[in-house]
C-alpha positions in Angstrom: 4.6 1.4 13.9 4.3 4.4 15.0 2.2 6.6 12.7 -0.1 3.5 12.1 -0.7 3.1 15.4 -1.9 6.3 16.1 -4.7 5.7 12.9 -5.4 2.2 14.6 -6.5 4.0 18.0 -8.4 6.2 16.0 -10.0 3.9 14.1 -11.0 1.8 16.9 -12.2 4.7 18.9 -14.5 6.1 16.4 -15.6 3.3 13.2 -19.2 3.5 15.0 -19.4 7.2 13.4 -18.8 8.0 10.0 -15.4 8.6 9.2 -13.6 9.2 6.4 -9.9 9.1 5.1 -9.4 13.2 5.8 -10.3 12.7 9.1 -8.3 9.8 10.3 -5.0 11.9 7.9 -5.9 15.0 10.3 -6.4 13.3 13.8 -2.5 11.4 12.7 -0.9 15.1 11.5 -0.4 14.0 7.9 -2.0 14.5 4.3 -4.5 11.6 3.4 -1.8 10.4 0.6 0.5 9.6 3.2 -1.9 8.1 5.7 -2.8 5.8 3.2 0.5 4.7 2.1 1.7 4.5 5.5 -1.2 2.5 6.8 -0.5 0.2 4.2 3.1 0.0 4.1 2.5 -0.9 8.0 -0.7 -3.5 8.1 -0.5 -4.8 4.5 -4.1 -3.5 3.8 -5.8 -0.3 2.9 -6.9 2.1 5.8 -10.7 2.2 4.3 -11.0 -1.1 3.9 -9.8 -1.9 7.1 -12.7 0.2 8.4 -15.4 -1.4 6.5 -14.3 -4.9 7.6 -14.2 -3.6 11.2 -17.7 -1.7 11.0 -18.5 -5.0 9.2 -17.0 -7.4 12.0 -19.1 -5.9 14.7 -22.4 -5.9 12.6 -22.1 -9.2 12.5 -21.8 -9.6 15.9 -24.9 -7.7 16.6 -26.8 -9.9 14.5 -25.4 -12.9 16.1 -26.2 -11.8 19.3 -29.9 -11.4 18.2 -30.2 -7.6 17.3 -33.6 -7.2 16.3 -33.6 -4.5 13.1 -31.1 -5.0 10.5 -31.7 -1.9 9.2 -30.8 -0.3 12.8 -27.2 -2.4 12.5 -26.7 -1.4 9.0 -27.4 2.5 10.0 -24.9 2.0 12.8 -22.6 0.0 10.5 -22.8 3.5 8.0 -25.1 2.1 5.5 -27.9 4.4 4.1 -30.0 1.3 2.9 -30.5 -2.4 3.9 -29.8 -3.2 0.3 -26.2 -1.8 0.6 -25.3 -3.1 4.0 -26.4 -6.4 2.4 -24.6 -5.8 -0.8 -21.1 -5.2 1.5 -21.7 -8.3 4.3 -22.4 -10.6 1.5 -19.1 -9.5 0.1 -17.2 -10.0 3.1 -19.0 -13.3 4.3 -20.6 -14.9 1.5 -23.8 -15.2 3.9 -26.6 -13.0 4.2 -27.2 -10.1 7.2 -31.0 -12.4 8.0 -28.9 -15.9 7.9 -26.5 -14.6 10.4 -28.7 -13.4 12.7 -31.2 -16.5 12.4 -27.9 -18.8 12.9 -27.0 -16.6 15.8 -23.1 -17.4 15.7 -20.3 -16.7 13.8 -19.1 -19.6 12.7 -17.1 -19.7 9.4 -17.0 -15.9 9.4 -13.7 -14.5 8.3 -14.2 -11.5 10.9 -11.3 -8.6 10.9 -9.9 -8.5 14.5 -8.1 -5.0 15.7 -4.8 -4.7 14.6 -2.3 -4.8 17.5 1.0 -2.8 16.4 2.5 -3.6 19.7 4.1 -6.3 18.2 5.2 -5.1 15.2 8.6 -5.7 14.1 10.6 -2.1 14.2 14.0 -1.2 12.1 15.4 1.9 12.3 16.2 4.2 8.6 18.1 7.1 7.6 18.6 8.7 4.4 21.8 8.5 3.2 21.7 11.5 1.2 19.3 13.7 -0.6 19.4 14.1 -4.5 17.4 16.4 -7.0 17.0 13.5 -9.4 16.9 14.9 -13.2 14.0 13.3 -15.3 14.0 9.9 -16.1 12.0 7.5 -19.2 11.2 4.3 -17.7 10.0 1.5 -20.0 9.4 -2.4 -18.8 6.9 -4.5 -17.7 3.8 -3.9 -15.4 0.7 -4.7 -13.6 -1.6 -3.4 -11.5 -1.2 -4.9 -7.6 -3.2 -4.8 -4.3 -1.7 -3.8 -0.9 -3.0 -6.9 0.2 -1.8 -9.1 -2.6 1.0 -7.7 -4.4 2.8 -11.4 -4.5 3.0 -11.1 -8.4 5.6 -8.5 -8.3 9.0 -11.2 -8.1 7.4 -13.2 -11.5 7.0 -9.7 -12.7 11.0 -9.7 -12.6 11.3 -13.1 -13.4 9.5 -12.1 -16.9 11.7 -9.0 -17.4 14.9 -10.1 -16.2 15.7 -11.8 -19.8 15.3 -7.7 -21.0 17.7 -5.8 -18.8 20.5 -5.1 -21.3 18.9 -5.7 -24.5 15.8 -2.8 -24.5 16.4 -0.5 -27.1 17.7 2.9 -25.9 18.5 1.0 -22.5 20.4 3.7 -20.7 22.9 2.7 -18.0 22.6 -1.3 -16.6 20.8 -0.6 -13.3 17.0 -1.4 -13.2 14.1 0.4 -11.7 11.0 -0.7 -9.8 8.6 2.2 -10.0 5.3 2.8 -7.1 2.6 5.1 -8.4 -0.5 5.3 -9.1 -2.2 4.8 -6.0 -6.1 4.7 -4.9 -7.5 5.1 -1.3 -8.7 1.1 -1.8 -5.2 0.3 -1.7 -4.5 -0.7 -5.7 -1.4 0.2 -7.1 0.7 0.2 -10.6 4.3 -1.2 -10.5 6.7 -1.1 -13.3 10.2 -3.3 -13.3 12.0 -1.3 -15.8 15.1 0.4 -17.2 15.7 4.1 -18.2 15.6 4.8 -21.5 16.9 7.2 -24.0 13.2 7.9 -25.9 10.1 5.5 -26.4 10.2 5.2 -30.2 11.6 1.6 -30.4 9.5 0.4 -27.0 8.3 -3.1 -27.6 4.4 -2.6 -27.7 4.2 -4.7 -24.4 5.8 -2.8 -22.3 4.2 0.4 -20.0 5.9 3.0 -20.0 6.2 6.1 -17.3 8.3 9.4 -17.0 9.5 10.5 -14.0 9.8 14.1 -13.6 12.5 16.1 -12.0 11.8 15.0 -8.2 13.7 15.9 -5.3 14.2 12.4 -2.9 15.3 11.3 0.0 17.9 7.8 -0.4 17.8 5.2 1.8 20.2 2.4 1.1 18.2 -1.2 2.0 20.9 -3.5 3.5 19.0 -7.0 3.6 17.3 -9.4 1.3 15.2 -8.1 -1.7 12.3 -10.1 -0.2 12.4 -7.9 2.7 12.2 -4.0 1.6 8.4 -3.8 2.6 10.0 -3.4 6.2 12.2 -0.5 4.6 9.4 1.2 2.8 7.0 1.1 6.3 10.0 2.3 8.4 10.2 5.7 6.5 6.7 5.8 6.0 5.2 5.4 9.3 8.8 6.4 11.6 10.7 8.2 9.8 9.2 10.3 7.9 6.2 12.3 10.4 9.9 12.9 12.6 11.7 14.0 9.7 9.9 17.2 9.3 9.7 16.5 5.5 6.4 16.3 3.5 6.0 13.4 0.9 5.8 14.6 -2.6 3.0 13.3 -5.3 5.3 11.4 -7.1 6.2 7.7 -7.7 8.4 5.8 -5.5 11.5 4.3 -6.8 13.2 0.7 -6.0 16.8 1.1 -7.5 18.9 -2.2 -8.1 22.5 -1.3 -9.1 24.5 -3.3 -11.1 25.5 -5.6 -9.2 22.5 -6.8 -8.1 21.6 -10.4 -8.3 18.0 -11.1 -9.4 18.4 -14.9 -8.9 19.6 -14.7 -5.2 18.2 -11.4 -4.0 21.3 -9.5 -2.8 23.3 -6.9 -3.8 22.7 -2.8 -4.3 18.9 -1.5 -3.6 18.1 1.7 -2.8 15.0 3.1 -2.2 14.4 6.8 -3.7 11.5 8.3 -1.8 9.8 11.2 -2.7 9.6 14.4 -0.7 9.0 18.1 -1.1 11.5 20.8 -1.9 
């Protein structure tokens, strides 16, 4: 994709300094909320932790290939302390920095490769119209999800499906996924939902969100339900930095019209994406 793949060159050019998320959002043209969200939408993974896996990845390496100072590979690997740097590789190998390097191979180590976007599937998007969307109450039920392991969100349906037409207030029978909430680590809140009319009668289970009067960009997703991740990383990482709009702060919005059928997948989704005035 093409706006990740412009963060992986820099990323791969420059992890053996210390970067940070601003500076990989201003080598790419972009704030650091949509570098973030693109990167992810693109790899499945957060930008910064992609980093400390790679910084980590070659560490090891060193230390398999006999590097003398582990301090020296944890300064290089932008640690301040050997504590830290052994803190973080125990983390992401369950073995120690001195065990590596005594063992002097990498056996067993689940070591974070570069990405190559060469071969990532493209599709092409295009809004199908623009809409100042008036403020919405959005009550259902939620979690909080990683880029890299959002696989709850379908039982998260499954659970509210029974709901859609019977919340108090409901508004309308379309329901709502709702994206916000987002770190730079790559966690998430999702809601699957339905407009209502006012909170009062809410069951005390459900979460609860309003969306404020947004203007957003509409992009109609055409395939299976299981597939709108490619949708959401097409306008991230193509469309959008060649629109010449800016992304707005404000939750993302999976629509699912009336129609649609929650037990086979198909039927009306439309992705409302946020952008600036």
């Amino acid at each position: 994709m093409y706006l990740a793949g412009k963060a992986l060159w820099f990323i791969e050019s420059h992890y053996g300094s210390p970067i940070t998320l601003d500076d990989i959002a201003a080598h790419s043209g972009v704030s650091r909320f949509h570098m973030a969200r693109a990167f992810e939408s693109a790899t499945g993974q957060s930008v910064m932790r992609y980093v400390r896996s790679r910084r980590l990845t070659e560490a090891a390496r060193a230390l398999a290939n006999g590097a003398p100072d582990i301090l020296s590979v944890a300064l290089d690997a932008g640690y301040n302390s050997h504590e830290a740097f052994t803190r973080a590789f125990c983390q992401q190998f369950g073995l120690t920095p001195q065990v590596v390097r005594v063992q002097k191979n990498l056996n067993d180590l689940n070591l974070t490769e570069p990405l190559n976007m060469n071969n990532a599937p493209t599709i092409t998007v295009e809004p199908t119209r623009f809409e100042l969307s008036l403020p919405m109450l959005i009550a259902g039920l939620g979690d909080r999800f990683t880029v890299e392991n959002h696989s709850g969100i379908p039982s998260l349906w499954q659970r509210f499906g029974p709901h859609i037409g019977h919340v108090p207030g409901q508004v309308g029978g379309k329901a709502y996924g709702i994206v916000h909430n987002f770190d730079e680590d790559g966690n998430f809140d999702y809601i699957a939902g339905v407009e209502v009319s006012d909170f009062n009668r809410i069951p005390s289970d459900f979460q609860r969100i309003r969306i404020p009067e947004q203007r957003y960009a509409v992009f109609t997703h055409r395939d299976h339900v299981s597939t709108i991740g490619q949708t959401c990383s097409a306008i991230w990482n193509s469309w959008l930095p060649q629109s010449g709009h800016q992304v707005a702060d404000a939750p993302t919005i999976e629509l699912y019209g009336e129609d649609f059928n929650p037990a086979t997948g198909t039927g009306l989704i439309e992705v409302w994406f946020p952008v600036k005035a």
